[in-house]
LOLOVEX-282189 format. One record per residue (C-alpha): residue in one letter; x, y negated, z negated. Coordinates in steps of 0.5 Angstrom, whole numbers, plus 500, padded with zeros to 3 digits. Layout:
BEGIN
aXYZ ...
***
This chain:
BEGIN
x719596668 x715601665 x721606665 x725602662 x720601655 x721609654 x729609655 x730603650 x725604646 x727611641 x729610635 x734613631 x730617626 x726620631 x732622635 x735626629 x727630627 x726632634 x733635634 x732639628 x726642631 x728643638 x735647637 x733654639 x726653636 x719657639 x716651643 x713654648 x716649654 x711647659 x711642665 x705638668 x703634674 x698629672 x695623677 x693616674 x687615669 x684610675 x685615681 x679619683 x682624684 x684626678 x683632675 x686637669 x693638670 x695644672 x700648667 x706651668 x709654662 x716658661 x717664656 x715663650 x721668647 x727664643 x734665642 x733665634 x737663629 x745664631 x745669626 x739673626 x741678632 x744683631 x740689634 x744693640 x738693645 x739685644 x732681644 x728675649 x732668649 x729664654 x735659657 x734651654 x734645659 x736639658 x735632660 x740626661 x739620664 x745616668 x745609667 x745605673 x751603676 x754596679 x752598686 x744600684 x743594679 x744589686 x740594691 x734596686 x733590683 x727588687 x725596686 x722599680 x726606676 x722612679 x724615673 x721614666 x722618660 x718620653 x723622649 x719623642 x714628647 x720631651 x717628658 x720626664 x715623669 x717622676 x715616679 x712618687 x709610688 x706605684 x700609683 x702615683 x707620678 x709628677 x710630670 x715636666 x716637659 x723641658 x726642651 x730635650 x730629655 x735624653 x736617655 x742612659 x743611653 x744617648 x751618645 x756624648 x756626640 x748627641 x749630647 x753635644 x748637639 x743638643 x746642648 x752645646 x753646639 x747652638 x750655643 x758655640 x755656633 x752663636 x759664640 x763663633 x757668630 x760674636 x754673642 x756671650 x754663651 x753659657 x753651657 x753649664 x750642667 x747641674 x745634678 x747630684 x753627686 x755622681 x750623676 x754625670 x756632670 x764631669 x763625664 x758629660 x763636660 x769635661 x771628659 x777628655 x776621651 x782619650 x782612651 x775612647 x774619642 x766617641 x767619649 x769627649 x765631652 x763637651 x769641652 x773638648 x768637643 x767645643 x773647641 x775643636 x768646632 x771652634 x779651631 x775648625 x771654624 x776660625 x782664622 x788662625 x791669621 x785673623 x782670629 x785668635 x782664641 x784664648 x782660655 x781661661 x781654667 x778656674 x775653680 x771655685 x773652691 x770653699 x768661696 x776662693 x776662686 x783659684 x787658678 x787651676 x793652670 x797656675 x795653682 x799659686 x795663683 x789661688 x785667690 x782671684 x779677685 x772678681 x772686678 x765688676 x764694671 x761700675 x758702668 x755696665 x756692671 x760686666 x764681672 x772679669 x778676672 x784680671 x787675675 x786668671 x792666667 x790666659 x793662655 x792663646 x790655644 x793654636 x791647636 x786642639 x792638642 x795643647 x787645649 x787637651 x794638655 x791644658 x785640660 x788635663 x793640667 x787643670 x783637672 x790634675 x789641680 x782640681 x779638688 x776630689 x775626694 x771619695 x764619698 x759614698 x755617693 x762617688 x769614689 x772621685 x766627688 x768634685 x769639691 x769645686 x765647680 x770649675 x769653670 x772653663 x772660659 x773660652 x774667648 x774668641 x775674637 x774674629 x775679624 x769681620 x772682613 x766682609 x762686613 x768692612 x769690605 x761692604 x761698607 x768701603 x765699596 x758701598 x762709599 x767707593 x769714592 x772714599 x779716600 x785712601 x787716607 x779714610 x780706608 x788707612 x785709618 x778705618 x778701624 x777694623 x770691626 x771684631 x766680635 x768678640 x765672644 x765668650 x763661652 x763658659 x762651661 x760650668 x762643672 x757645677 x760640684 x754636685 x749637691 x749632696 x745630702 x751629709 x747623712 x748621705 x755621703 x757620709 x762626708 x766628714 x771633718 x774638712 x770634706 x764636711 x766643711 x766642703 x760639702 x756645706 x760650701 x758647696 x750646697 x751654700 x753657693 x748651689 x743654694 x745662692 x744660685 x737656687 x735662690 x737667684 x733663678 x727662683 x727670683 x729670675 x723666674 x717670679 x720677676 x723679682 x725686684 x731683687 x736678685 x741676691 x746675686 x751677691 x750672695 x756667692 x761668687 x758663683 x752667682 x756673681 x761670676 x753667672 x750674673 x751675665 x748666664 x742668668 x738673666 x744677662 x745678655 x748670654 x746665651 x744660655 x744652655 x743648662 x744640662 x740638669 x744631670 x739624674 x739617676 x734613676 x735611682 x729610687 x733611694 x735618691 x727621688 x729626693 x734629690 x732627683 x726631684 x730637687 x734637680 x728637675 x725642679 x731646679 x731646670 x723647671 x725654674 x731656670 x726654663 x723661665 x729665665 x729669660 x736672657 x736679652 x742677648 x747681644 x752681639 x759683641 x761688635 x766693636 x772697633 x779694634 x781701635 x787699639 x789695631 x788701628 x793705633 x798701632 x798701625 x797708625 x803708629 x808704625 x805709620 x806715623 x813712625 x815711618 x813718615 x817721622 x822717618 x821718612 x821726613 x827726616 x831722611 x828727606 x830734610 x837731611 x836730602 x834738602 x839740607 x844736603 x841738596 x842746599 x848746601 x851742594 x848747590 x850753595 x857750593 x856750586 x853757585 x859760589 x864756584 x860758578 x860765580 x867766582 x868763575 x863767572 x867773575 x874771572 x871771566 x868777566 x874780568 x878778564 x874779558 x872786561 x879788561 x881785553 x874789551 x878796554 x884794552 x882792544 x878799544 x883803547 x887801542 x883802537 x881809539 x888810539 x890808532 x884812531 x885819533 x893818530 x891818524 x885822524 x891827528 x897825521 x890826516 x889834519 x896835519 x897833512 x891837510 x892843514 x899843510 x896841504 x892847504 x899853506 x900850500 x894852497 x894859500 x902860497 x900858491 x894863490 x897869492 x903867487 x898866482 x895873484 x900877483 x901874477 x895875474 x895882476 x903883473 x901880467 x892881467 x893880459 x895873459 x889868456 x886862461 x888863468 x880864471 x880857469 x886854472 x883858478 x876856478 x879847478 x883849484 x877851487 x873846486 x878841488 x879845494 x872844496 x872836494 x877836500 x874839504 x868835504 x871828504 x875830510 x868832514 x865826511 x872823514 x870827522 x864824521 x865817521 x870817525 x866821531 x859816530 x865811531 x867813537 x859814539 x858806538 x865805542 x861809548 x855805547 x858799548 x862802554 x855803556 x853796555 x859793559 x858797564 x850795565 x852787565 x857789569 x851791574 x847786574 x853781575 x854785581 x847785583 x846777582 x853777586 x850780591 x842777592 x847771592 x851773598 x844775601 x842767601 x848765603 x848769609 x841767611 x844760609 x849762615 x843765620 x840759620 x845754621 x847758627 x840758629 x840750628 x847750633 x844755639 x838749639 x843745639 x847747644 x840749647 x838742647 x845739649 x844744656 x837741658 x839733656 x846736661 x841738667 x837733666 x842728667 x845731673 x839732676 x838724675 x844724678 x843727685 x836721686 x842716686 x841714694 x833713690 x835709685 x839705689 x833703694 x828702687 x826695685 x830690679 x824692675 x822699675 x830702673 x832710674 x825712675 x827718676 x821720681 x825724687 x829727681 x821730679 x820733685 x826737685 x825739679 x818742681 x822746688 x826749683 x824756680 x828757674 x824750672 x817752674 x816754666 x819748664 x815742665 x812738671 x818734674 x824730670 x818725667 x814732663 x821734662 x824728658 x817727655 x818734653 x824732650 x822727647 x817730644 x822736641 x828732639 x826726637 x827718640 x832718633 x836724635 x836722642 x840715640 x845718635 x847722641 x850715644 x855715639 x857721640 x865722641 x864728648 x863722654 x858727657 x853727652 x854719652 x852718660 x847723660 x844720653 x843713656 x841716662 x835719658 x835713654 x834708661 x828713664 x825712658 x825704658 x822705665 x815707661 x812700658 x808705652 x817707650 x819700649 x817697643 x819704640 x825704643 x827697640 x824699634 x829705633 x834701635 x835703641 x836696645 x842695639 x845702641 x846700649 x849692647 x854697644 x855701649 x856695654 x861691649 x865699648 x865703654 x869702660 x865708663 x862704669 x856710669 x855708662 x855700664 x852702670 x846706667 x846701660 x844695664 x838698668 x836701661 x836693658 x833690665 x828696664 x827692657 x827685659 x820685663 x818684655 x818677653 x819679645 x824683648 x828678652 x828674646 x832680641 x837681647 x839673647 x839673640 x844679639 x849676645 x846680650 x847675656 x854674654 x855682654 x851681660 x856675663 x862679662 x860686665 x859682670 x865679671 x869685670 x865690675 x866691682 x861697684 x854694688 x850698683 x852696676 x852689679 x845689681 x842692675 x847686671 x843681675 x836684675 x836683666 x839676667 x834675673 x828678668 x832673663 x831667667 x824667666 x822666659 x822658659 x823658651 x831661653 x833657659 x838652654 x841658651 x842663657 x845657662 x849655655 x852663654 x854663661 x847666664 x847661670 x855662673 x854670671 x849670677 x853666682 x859669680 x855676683 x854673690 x862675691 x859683692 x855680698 x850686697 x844685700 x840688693 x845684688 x843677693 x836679692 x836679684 x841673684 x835669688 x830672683 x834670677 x835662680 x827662683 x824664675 x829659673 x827653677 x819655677 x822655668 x824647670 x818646674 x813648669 x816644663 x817638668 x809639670 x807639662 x810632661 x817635658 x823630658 x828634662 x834630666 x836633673 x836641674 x842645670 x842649677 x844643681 x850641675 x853649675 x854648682 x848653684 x845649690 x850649695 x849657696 x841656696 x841651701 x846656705 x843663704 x836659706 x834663712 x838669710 x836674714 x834679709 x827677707 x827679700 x833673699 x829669703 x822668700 x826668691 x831662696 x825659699 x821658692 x826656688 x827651694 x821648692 x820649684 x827645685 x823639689 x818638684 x822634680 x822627683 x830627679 x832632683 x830629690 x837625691 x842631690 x838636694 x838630700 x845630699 x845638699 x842638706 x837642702 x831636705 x832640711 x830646708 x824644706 x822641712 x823648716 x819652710 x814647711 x812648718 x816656719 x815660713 x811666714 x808667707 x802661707 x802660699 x810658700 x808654707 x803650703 x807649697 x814646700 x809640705 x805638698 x812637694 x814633701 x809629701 x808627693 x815626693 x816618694 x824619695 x823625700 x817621704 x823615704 x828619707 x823623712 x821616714 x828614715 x830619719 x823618723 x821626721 x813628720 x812632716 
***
């Protein structure tokens, strides 16, 4: 046949040169109708040509407005298969390739053919590796580079579209598909400390999109960004990809999940279009690295808090349900009703693309939710590659020739694509929150040092002054006491000197009057006017050396005086230091008084607030496990009171306020306080912070999950344990929280305020942290080892409506645990519910009145059953018949249609029922 020549006949060079130049090169892609050279109708063929615009190079783009980049379509060829060997052996192929001119002819009869042109074409015989390089390769190179991509494959029923995507190869490695082998370029190109991947994996089924890693999980909204009109699915789980092995088992999980059924056309016919969703997002070291040297005199404080630049992208492989004709598949009943949704949605999308290519005022993108889900592949900002899949098969031209020209078509759409860059402010404030909370630390340890280095040198000053005054006292009082001596000693003998000399001189005057009566009996004597002159001048000699003596003795005491003066004056400025220093010391005190009325200030708004919690206790008792002493009722309350109008907006501006006053660390320090009041209305601060989800973390990082152990291993306080135990449920809902509780033998504090306490409250806050608990699926062994499982049935013995509801919680997490890893192929044995006895109370509280206790029952009933291991016991347990009833009776869909596929999955169950002769 001549079709066969051009699907043997490339050579493996050409293949290589003719990939080089068609990825993402600027060829203008054309297609033409041509009539044989022989007919004589034959005329110039009619040309029609796409956009000549091109995605460029995967790096090249970086400019916001983005830039043209038409969507590439491919071609594969399926190779006949055993049925059309025997019925189209007499016929010729109607499809003939010419791979190295990138053409595919249609064959209408013998004489006459239609011609296309698309981007690649690829023979039966082209290998998965090749085909991975044509379409998907340019595309994942330009996600790594931070831009949107599309891979997604269209064609009939049967012609290869799940081989070419989704195969996982693991019976043969050189038959991955695309999926596969688009993740394993990307894991080997990322960073695992800077950069991180994660996966999403959904079908569309009947116009329901489902989670096909969560099958409950089967009606996921679509939400789209008024502003920029961006589609997401806050609803699908997300899952982080370390290593290619995990990505395989993810794989193999959602294909175990997804919808098939057997037609004519194709014994394993998808019924829905899966889409797999990869989101990478790096970290652009280099280029932030340029801009901090480029400005080289920057500060620190601007390279600290510089938010890091990331790029995200997003890849989306599309395994599009094939289309199909009724009469053809032979499809019928529900399998009908499949069939018509499936060509509905291929339509809407048919009808989009056309109106894309003709420039079209409007695009019905609402039409179907796959057309919403591809609004940014198809005339969006992504890049886009479409692999249009086909037999060669002549009983189906039909269809063959719909499917090209549906590639025809979507070669004209033209996409405008964008990097993703942008700034990880959310990386940035976190870091500069552990920052400011390190400084906040910091800042205080150092106003404790410098209240502590006052008051050290406020103690020793005082002692040195007290010293220094001794001192000087006692050397002011020996100074007195040696002068005084002195100036005794002094004025003594000046007083014995005058009175020798005042008797000196009677002498003297009795001496001179004697001689003057002798002088005049006796004139005529020779030499007394001699005698008396010497006399004279001794007399004068004296009386000169005794004021020379007053003189000194007056210029003595003159200096005693001085130094009296001196003394004085040092005694003066001693007093003054001493009383500056007194000054500083009173102002010392004023301000630590100050300190205590705040303190005293605070303790009373901490007291108010507490016993305004207190008087919303009929509302807590009502609130959910999850949401513990929110305090919302006590907010209210808080706002009628007019004494309170200045104070803040209700109890949660007022704690808020609080907390910003005194400080998260104050506010633990008061859990330690030895007044019991301070304790209760502390925690019950402490607990209505924990409620806020944005308090966690700083809560932990304060030591606060640490602090309420304690209180629960410590306090006999039933409001304490009470309060304590919603503080640490509060705390649980966080998956690294759970872990810390369980490493700092929370569980078994847990354990044992439970086994100690009677009051309904305190039990139902103990079992709503154990139920938060039991559903982390790294610590089932641990928390069922220290006693987690028998702690909540050991709170059964309450009979509290709210306690039995969060028993039932904690059982359903635990059980939907033990189904997860059983489903993910994990080795596990019979249920640790079943050994600690747990099963008996789920089959008697089954249908229990009370519908919250019914619906956590009724899905534990049906985690447990799916683990073929646990089957016997729970016949025996009279739980089959449970099981029957939640199939047929249960209220809730989602619960009914688990509980009839578990039965009819189950070979022991479908045994037991057969024997009992009940349909299910």
């Amino acid at each position: 046949m001549a079709s066969s020549g051009f699907r043997n006949g490339t050579q493996k060079g050409a293949l290589k040169v003719e990939r080089t130049l068609s990825v993402y090169s600027n060829v203008k892609s054309s297609s033409f109708k041509s009539k044989p050279v022989s007919s004589a109708s034959s005329h110039a063929s009619g040309l029609r040509r796409s956009s000549s615009g091109s995605l460029g190079s995967p790096g090249a783009v970086k400019d916001d407005a983005g830039v043209p980049g038409r969507v590439r379509v491919t071609v594969r060829l399926r190779p006949q298969n055993a049925e059309e060997l025997v019925a189209d052996a007499d016929f010729a192929d109607c499809v003939e390739l010419q791979p190295e001119l990138k053409r595919l002819k249609l064959c209408k009869n013998n004489w006459d053919s239609d011609t296309y042109e698309f981007d690649e074409v690829l023979t039966e015989f082209a290998s998965q590796k090749r085909v991975y390089e044509v379409v998907a390769k340019p595309v994942v190179e330009s996600v790594l580079e931070g831009y949107n991509g599309t891979v997604m494959a269209y064609g009939q029923t049967g012609t290869g579209k799940t081989f070419t995507l989704g195969l996982l190869g693991e019976e043969d490695t050189a038959s991955r598909g695309i999926m596969v082998r688009s993740m394993e370029d990307i894991l080997a190109d990322i960073s695992p400390e800077t950069d991180s991947v994660s996966v999403s994996y959904l079908q569309l089924y009947m116009e329901t999109i489902q989670d096909l890693l969560d099958p409950a999980n089967d009606n996921i909204s679509i939400v789209e960004d008024p502003r920029t009109g961006d589609v997401s699915l806050p609803g699908a789980t997300v899952v982080e990809i370390r290593n290619q092995k995990s990505f395989v088992e993810l794989l193999r999980l959602g294909e175990a999940h997804r919808f098939a059924a057997n037609t004519k056309l194709n014994t394993e016919s998808s019924r829905s279009h899966a889409i797999l969703m990869v989101n990478v997002k790096r970290s652009v070291i280099g280029r932030e690295a340029t801009l901090l040297s480029e400005n080289g005199n920057a500060s620190h404080l601007s390279k600290t808090i510089k938010p890091p630049l990331v790029r995200k992208g997003k890849l989306v492989v599309v395994d599009l349900a094939g289309s199909e004709r009724i009469d053809k598949s032979g499809s019928e009943g529900h399998t009908l009703e499949e069939a018509k949704s499936i060509n509905l949605s291929l339509s809407a999308l048919g009808k989009c693309i056309n109106a894309l290519a003709e420039n079209s005022a409007h695009v019905p993108v609402r039409d179907s939710k796959l057309t919403r889900l591809l609004r940014d592949s198809f005339g969006g900002t992504a890049r886009t590659s479409l692999i249009v899949t086909i037999g060669p098969s002549p009983r189906h031209r039909g269809e063959t020739a719909s499917t090209v020209m549906f590639g025809q078509r979507a070669m004209k759409v033209e996409n405008m694509v964008k990097i993703k860059e942008e700034f990880d402010y959310k990386s940035l404030s976190r870091r500069l929150e552990i920052q400011l909370d390190k400084l906040i630390a910091e800042n205080e340890r150092q106003q404790k040092a410098f209240e502590d280095e006052v008051e050290r040198i406020t103690i020793e000053a005082q002692n040195r002054i007290s010293e220094v005054e001794r001192n000087y006292a006692d050397a002011l009082e020996k100074e007195r006491l040696k002068y005084q001596k002195d100036y005794m000693e002094s004025i003594k003998k000046l007083e014995e000197q005058w009175v020798m000399d005042q008797q000196k001189h009677g002498n003297d005057k009795r001496g001179v009057e004697h001689k003057d009566e002798c002088l005049d009996k006796a004139r005529s004597w020779e030499g007394p006017l001699v005698s008396v002159s010497e006399e004279v001048i001794e007399l004068r000699q004296l009386l000169k050396n005794e004021t020379h003596l007053r003189k000194v003795a007056e210029e003595e005491v003159k200096n005693l005086k001085s130094q009296l003066a001196q003394r004085k004056a040092s005694e003066a400025s001693g007093n003054a230091e001493l009383l500056k220093l007194h000054k500083m010391l009173e102002d010392e005190a004023r301000q630590k008084e100050k300190l205590e009325e705040e303190i005293t200030i605070l303790r009373s708004q901490l007291l108010q607030l507490s016993f305004e919690a207190e008087e919303t206790g009929r509302s807590l008792d009502r609130g959910g496990p999850g949401k513990i002493l929110t305090g919302l009722d006590s907010l209210m309350a808080q706002v009628r009171h007019p004494q309170l109008k200045d104070s803040g907006h209700g109890q949660k501006a007022s704690i808020a306020k609080l907390f910003e006053q005194v400080g998260l660390q104050k506010i633990l320090s008061l859990l330690e306080s030895e007044d019991a009041d301070v304790r209760i209305h502390a925690v019950k601060v402490v607990a209505n912070l924990a409620a806020e989800e944005a308090n966690q973390e700083k809560i932990v990082e304060a030591g606060g999950l640490t602090s309420l152990l304690m209180l629960l291993r410590s306090s006999e306080d039933e409001m304490i344990r009470r309060v304590a135990s919603g503080a640490i449920a509060n705390l649980a809902m966080n998956e690294t929280n759970q872990e810390l509780i369980m490493a700092q033998g929370g569980i078994s504090l847990l354990s044992m305020t439970a086994a100690d306490a009677e009051d309904p409250q305190t039990l139902r806050m103990v079992a709503g942290a154990i139920a938060n608990l039991c559903g982390n699926d790294k610590l089932q062994m641990k928390l069922r080892g220290e006693g987690g499982i028998k702690a909540l049935l050991g709170m059964v013995r309450c009979g509290h409506p709210d306690v039995l509801a969060q028993v039932a919680r904690g059982i359903a997490n635990f059980a939907k645990c033990e189904s997860r890893a059983s489903t993910q192929g994990a080795k596990t044995g019979r249920s640790l519910l079943i050994d600690d006895g747990a099963l008996h109370w789920i089959v008697q509280n089954a249908n229990n009145e009370a519908s919250p206790i019914r619906r956590h029952i009724e899905l534990a009933l049906c985690h447990l059953a799916q683990h073929e291991v646990n089957a016997k016991d729970m016949i025996s347990g009279g739980a089959l018949w449970e099981l029957v009833r939640i199939s047929r009776d249960c209220s809730r869909e989602d619960i009914r249609t688990l509980a009839h596929r578990t039965l009819t999955s189950s070979p022991t169950f479908q045994a037991e029922l057969g024997r009992l002769r009940i349909e299910c």
